[in-house]
C-alpha positions as CSV (number, residue, x, y, z in Angstrom):
1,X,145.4,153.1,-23.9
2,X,147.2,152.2,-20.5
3,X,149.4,155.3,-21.5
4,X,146.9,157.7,-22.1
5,X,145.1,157.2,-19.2
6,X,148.7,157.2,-17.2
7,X,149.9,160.9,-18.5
8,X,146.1,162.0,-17.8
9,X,146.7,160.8,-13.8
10,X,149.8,162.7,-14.3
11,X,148.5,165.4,-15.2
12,X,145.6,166.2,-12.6
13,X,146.4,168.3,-10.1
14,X,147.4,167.0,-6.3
15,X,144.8,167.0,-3.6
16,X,145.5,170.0,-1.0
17,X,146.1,167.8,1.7
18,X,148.5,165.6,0.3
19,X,151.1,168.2,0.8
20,X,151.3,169.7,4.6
21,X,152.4,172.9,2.7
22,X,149.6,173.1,0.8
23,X,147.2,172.6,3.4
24,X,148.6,175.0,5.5
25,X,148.0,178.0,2.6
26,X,145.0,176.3,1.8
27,X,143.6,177.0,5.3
28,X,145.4,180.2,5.6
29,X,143.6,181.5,2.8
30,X,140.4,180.3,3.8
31,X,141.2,181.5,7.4
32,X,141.6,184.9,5.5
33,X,138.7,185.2,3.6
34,X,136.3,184.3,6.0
35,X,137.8,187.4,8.4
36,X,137.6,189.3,5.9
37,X,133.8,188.9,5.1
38,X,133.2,189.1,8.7
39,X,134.8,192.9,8.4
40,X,133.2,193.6,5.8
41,X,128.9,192.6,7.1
42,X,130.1,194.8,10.2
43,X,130.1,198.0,8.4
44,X,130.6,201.3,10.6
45,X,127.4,202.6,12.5
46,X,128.3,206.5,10.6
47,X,128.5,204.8,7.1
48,X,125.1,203.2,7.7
49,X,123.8,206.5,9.2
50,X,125.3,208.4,6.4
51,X,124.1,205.6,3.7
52,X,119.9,205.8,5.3
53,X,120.4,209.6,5.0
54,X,121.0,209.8,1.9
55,X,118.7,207.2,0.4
56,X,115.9,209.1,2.4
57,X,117.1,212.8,1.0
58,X,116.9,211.3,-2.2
59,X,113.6,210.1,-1.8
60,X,112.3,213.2,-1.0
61,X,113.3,215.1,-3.6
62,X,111.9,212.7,-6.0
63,X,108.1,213.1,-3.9
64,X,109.2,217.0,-3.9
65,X,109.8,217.3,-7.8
66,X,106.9,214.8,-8.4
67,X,104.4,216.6,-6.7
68,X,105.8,219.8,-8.1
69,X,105.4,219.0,-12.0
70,X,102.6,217.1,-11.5
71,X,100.1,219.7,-12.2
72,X,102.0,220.9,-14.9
73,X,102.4,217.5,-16.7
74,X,98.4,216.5,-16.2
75,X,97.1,220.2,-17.2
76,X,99.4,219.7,-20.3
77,X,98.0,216.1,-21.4
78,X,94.6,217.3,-20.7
């Protein structure tokens, strides 16, 4: 079994930081990612603005059409 259990130390992959190389993507990409997120939670103040309006126009036209047919809907059920 001294074999098998050679090929399968063989065969796992290298920690990141036992290549500089490696470490330097590795934090490059982590370096990347977390900028990115940052970007991203700090949306424009006009696309928040724009989001709220909408969400709020929406809302209102479901109480509009509610309130309309609801008269309608409860005189036909009975």
């Amino acid at each position: 079994m001294d074999w098998l259990d050679e090929a399968i130390r063989d065969a796992a992959p290298r920690a990141v930081g036992s290549e500089p190389t490696a470490a330097a993507w590795a934090e490059a990409v982590a370096r990347d990612a977390v900028g990115r997120a940052v970007e991203r939670r700090n949306g424009s103040r006009l696309r928040r603005i724009l989001g709220g309006s909408a969400i709020g126009v929406g809302l209102l036209g479901i109480g509009i059409t509610a309130a309309t047919a609801g008269p309608a809907v409860f005189g036909w059920v009975g």
